[in-house]
N, C-alpha and C positions, 0 to 999 in steps of 0.2 A: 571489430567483430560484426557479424552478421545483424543483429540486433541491435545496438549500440544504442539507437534512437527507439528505444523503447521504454517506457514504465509503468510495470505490473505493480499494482498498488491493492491487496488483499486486507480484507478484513483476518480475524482468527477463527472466532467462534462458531462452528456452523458452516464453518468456508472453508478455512485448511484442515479443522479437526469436524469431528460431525458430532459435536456435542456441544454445551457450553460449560465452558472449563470450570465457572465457582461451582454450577449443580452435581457437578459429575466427581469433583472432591469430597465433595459434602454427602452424598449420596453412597460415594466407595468406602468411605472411611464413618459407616456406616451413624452418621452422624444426623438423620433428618430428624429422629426427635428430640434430639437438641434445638435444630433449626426452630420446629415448633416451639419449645421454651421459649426460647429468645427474642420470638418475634412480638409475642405481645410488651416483651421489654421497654422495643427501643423507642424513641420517641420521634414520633410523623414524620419530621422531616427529613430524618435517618433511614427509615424506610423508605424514603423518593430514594435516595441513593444508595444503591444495592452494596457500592464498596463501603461503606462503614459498616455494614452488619456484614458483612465479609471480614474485616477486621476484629469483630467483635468475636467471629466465629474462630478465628483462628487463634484468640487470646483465649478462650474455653478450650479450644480441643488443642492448647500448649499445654495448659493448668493438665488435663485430663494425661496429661504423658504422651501426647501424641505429639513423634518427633518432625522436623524439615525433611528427614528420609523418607519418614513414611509418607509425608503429601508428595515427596518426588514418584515413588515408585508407584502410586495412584496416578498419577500424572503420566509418568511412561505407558498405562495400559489405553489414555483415552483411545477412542476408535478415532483413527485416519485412515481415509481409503488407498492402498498402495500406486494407484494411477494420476493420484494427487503428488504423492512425494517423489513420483519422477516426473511428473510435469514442471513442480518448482526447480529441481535439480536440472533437468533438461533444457530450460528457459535461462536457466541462471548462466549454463554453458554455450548456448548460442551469443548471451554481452547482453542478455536483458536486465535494467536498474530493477531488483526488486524490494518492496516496501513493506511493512505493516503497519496497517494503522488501525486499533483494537479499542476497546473498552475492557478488554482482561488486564492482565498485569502484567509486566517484565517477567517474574517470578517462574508463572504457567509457562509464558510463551516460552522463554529460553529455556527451561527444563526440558517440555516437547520437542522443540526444534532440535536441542541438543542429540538428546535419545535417537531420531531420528537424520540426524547428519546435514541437515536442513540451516540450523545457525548462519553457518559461512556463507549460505548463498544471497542475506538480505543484507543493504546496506542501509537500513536504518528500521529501527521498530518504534515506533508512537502507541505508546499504550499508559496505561496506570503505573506508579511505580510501585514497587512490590520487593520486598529486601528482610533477610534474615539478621535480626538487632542480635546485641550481645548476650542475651540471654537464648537466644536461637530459636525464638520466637517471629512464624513468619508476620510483617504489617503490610499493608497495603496502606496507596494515600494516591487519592483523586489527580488526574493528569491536570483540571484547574484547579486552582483550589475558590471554590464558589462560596466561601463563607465569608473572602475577601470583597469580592466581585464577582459578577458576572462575565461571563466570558463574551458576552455581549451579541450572539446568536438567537431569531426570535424564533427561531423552529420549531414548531411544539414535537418532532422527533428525537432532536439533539437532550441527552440527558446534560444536567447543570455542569457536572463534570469533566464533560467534554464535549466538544464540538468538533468533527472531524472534517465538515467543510473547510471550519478555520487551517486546518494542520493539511486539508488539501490544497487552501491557499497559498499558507508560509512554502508549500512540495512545490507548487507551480512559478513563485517569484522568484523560486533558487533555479528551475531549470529554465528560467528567462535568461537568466544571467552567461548561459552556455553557448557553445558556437552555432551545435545543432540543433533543430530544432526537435522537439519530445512529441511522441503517439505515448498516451495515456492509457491504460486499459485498469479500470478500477472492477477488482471484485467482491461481492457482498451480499448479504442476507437479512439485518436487521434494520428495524426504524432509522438507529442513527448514520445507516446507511445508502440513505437519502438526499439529505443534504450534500454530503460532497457528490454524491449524483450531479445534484445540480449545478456544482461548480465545473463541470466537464466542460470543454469545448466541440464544437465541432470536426470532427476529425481526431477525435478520439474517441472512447469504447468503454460503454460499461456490462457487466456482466452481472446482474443479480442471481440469485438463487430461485428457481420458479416454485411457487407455492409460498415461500416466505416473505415478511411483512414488505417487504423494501420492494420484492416484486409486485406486490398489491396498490403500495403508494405510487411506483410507476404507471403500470396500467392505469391508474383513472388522473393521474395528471403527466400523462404522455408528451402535452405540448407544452411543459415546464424543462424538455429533458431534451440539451442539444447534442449529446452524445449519441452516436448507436447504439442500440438497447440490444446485446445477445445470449439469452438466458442460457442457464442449465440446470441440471436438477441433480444429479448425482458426479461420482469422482472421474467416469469415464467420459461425461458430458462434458467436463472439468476440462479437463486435457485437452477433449478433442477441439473444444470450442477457444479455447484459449491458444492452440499451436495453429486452428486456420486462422486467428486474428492476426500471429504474429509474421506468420505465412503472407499475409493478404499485404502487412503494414511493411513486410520487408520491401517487396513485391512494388508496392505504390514509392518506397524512398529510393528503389535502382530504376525504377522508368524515369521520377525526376533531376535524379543525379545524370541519368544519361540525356536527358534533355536539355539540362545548363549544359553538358560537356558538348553537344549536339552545337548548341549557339555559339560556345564557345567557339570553336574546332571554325564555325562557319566566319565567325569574327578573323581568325588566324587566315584560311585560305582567303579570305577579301584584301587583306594584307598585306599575304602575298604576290597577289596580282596585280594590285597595284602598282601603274606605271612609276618611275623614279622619274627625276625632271632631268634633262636633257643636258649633258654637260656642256658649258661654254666655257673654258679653261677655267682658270684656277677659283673663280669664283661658287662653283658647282656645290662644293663641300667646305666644312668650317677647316678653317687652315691651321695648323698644327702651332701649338703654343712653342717656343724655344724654352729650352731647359737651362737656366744660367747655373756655369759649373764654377 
């Protein structure tokens, strides 16, 4: 396919949906002064990591009769811009690999994507995991788990949690492994999406969200960043800027496919012109083996 050599690698929050999916649960399902309660609760270190009092919120608004349908059908209403879900749908049908890699949860993501008809077009999602136990209560639980270890990143953007450089690492050793070689084009919005910023290469593409924190940490450390930097700010920016990257990256993989075939083609005619040597009887050519019958 057209695309083939390509990997769109998206954030969630803020990037595919225009909200971020734990506030906008907790907010619909008109929960915020609960949130207030709870937070003088938890204890300091629980509060660095926003998933455990996420957890803790959804073990109160189970207690309270509040069902997995109902955070689904909250979750169906978040706002995605329409120009967005055909840019992923679009891109997915030109043969482009595409990714998530979140700080939300399995749970959100695949519920929206689902609703949306979007699922099928990613081949892998990296996020928190997020799964309805047997009492049908939803949990969440850290994509590291940091109370083991550290995940070993010094970024003061990377939450303990996760580190999404790492997991654009682990993306980049697996498409080493392939015949083709991969154009990168990473998109994103928050702090922890910085870091895998700076894991880009050259000749590959990042795209932050302009006005949001990640586009801030760009701007003043620019010459930390060996990707192309090509922002946007809304869903039609979204699109637009994302189909001339893929435009631009087809565009650059058929001039140098016809380039090898070019050298090629010039190796084949040299070849062929080449003089043969001159026969002097039978010696000319290698002499036919006998076959014993």
């Amino acid at each position: 396919m057209a695309a083939a050599g390509i990997v769109v690698i998206f954030d969630f929050d803020k990037t595919i949906i225009d909200c971020d999916s734990d506030n906008w649960v907790v907010d619909e399902l008109g929960a915020t002064e609960l949130f207030n309660q709870l937070l003088p609760t938890m204890p300091w270190n629980s509060l660095m990591v926003r998933l455990w009092f996420l957890d803790r919120m959804m073990k109160e608004l189970h207690s309270q009769g509040i069902r997995i349908e109902d955070i689904a059908t909250v979750l169906k209403r978040s706002p995605i811009h329409p120009r967005i879900i055909e840019a992923i749908k679009s891109a997915h049908a030109l043969g482009c690999d595409l990714k998530i890699v979140s700080d939300a949860n399995t749970f959100f993501i695949e519920t929206i994507l689902e609703h949306h008809g979007l699922k099928e077009c990613f081949s892998e999602i990296n996020t928190n995991p997020g799964f309805v136990d047997e009492q049908g209560r939803l949990r969440i639980f850290p994509h590291h788990d940091f109370t083991k270890s550290s995940h070993g990143c010094q970024h003061s953007s990377c939450p303990p949690n996760m580190c999404k450089g790492i997991v654009i690492e682990r993306i980049q050793a697996s498409l080493s492994m392939e015949d083709q070689k991969k154009t990168i084009i990473y998109l994103g919005d928050g702090l922890g999406d910085f870091c895998p910023t700076l894991k880009l290469g050259d000749g590959d593409y990042v795209m932050p969200r302009k006005g949001f924190p990640v586009w801030d940490l760009i701007c003043n450390k620019r010459k930390l960043v060996n990707a192309e930097i090509c922002e946007w700010s809304d869903g039609e920016e979204f699109e637009n800027v994302l189909f001339h990257l893929i435009s631009r990256i087809i565009s650059i993989d058929r001039k140098n496919t016809s380039a090898k075939m070019g050298q090629l083609y010039s190796v084949d005619c040299k070849l062929e012109t080449m003089p043969l040597p001159v026969a002097t009887g039978h010696e000319a050519f290698p002499q036919a083996l006998s076959v014993l019958h």
